[in-house]
MIDOSE-1310 file (N, C-alpha, C; in nm, 2 decimals, decimal comma, always signed):
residues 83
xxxx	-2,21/+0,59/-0,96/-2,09/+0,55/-0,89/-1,97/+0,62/-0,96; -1,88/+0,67/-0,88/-1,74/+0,74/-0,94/-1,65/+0,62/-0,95; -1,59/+0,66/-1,09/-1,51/+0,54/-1,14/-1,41/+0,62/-1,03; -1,30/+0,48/-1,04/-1,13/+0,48/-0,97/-1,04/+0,51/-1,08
xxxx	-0,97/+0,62/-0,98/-0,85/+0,66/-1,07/-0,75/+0,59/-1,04; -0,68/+0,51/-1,14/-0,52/+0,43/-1,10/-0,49/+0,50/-1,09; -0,39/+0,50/-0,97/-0,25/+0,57/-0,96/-0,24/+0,69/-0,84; -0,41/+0,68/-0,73/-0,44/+0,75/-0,64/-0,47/+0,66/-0,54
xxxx	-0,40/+0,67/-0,44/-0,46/+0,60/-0,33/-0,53/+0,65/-0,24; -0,63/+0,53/-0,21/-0,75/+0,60/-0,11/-0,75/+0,57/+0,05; -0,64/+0,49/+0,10/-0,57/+0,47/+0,16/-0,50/+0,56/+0,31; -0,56/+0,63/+0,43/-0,49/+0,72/+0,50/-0,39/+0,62/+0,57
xxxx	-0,26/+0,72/+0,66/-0,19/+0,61/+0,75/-0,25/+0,55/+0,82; -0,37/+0,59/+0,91/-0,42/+0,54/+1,00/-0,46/+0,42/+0,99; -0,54/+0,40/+0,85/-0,55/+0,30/+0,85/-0,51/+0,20/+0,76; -0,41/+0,21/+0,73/-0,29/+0,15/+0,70/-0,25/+0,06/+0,82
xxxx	-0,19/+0,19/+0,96/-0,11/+0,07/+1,05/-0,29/+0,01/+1,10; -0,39/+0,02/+1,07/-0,52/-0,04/+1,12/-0,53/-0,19/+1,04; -0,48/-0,19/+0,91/-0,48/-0,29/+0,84/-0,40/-0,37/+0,87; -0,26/-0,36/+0,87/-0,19/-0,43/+0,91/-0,18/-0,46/+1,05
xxxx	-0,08/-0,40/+1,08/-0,03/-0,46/+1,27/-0,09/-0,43/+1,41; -0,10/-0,26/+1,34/-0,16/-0,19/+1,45/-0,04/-0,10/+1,49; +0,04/-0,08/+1,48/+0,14/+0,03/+1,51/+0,25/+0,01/+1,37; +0,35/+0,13/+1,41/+0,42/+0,19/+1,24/+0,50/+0,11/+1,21
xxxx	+0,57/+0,07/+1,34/+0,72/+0,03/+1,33/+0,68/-0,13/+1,24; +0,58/-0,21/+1,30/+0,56/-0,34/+1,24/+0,51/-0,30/+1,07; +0,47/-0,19/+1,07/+0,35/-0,18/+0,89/+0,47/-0,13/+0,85; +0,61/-0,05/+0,92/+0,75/-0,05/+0,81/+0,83/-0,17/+0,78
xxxx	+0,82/-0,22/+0,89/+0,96/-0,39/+0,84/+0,79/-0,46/+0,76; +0,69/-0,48/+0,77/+0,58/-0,54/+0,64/+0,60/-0,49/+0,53; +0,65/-0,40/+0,48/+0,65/-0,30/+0,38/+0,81/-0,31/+0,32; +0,88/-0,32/+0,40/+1,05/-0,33/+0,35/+1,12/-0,19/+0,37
xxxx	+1,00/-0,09/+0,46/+1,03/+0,06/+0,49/+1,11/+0,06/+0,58; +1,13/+0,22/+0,64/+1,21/+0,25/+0,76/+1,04/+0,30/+0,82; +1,02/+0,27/+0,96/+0,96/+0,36/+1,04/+0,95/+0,49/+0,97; +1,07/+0,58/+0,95/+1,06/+0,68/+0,91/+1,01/+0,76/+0,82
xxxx	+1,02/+0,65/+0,71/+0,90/+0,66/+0,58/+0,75/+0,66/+0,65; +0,76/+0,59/+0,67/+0,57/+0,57/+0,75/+0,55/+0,70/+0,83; +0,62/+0,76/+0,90/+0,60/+0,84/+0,99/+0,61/+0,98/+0,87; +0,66/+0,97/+0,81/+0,66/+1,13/+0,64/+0,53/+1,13/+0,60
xxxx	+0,46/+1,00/+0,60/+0,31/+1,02/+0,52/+0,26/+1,13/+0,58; +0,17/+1,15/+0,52/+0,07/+1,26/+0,57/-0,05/+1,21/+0,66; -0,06/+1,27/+0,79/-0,12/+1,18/+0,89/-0,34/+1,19/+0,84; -0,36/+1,28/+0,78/-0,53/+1,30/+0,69/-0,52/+1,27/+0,54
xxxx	-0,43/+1,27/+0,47/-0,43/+1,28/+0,31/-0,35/+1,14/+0,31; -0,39/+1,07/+0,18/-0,34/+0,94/+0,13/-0,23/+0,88/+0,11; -0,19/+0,78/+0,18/-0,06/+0,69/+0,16/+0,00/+0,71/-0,02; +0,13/+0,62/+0,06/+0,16/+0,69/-0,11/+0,11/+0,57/-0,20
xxxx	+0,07/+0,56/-0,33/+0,02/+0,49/-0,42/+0,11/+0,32/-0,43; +0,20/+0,33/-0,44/+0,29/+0,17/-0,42/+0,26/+0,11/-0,28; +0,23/+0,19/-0,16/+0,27/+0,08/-0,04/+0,11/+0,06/-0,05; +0,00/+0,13/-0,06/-0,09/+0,08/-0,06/-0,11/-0,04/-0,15
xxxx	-0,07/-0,03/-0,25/-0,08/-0,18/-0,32/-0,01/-0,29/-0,26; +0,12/-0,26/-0,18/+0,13/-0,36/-0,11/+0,07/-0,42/+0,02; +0,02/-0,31/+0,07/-0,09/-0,30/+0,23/-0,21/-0,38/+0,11; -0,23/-0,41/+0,07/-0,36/-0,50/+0,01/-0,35/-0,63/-0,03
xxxx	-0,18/-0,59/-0,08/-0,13/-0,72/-0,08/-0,07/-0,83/+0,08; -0,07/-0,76/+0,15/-0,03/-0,80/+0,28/-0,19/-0,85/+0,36; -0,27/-0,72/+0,39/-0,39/-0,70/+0,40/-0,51/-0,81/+0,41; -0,48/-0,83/+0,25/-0,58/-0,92/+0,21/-0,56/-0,97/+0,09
xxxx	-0,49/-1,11/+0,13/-0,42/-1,24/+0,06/-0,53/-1,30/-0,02; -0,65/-1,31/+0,00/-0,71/-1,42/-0,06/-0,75/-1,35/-0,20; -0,77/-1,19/-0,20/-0,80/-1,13/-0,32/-0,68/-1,14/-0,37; -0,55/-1,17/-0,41/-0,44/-1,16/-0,43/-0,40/-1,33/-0,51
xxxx	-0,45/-1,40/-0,43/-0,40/-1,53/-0,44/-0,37/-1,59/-0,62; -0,47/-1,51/-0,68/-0,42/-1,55/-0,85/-0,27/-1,46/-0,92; -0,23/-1,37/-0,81/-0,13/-1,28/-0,89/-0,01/-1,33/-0,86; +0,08/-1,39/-0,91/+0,23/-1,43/-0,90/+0,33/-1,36/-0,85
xxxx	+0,27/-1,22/-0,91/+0,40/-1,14/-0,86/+0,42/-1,04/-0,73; +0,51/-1,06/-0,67/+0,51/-0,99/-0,54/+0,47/-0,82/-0,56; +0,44/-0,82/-0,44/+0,38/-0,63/-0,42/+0,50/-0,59/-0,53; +0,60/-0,58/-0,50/+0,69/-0,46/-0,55/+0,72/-0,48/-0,70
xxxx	+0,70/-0,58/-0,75/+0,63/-0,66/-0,89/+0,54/-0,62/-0,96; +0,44/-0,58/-0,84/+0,29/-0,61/-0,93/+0,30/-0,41/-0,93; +0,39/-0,38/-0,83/+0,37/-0,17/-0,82/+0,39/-0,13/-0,94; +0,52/-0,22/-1,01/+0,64/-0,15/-1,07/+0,54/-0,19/-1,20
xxxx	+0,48/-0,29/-1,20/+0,38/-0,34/-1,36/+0,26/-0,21/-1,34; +0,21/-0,20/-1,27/+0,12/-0,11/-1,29/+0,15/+0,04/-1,35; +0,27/+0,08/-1,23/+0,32/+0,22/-1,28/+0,37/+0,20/-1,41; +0,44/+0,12/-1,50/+0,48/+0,12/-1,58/+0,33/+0,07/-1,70
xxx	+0,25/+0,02/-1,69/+0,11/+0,05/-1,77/+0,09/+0,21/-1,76; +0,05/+0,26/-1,64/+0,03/+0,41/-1,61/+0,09/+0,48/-1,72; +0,24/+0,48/-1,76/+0,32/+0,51/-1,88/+0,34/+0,63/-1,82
């Protein structure tokens, strides 16, 4: 098994807006984005590394439910471990 690299998301848009709402405009106001951010990703290569942590945190609550601190909380702790 290949270990996971922090700090890479594996994550495409597609299914991003698949996780969430189902279209962009709703996975940008879920995210605190503009549409317009969502629509910059790259439509085959990987979301960017912070919204997917919040798309997991949106996503799927129940894996989440021990962490206190909101997505933009728990991004900014991680990148800042990353160093």
């Amino acid at each position: 098994m290949k270990p996971r690299v922090i700090g890479k998301s594996r994550i495409t848009k597609d299914k991003a807006v698949q996780l969430t709402s189902g279209n962009k405009a709703a996975l940008a106001r879920a995210l605190g984005i503009t549409k317009a951010a969502v629509n910059s990703w790259p439509n085959t290569g990987p979301i960017p590394f912070l919204s997917e942590i919040r798309i997991r945190y949106i996503a799927f609550p129940e894996l989440c439910s021990g962490i206190a601190e909101t997505p933009a909380e728990l991004g900014k702790k991680i990148v800042k471990e990353m160093g």
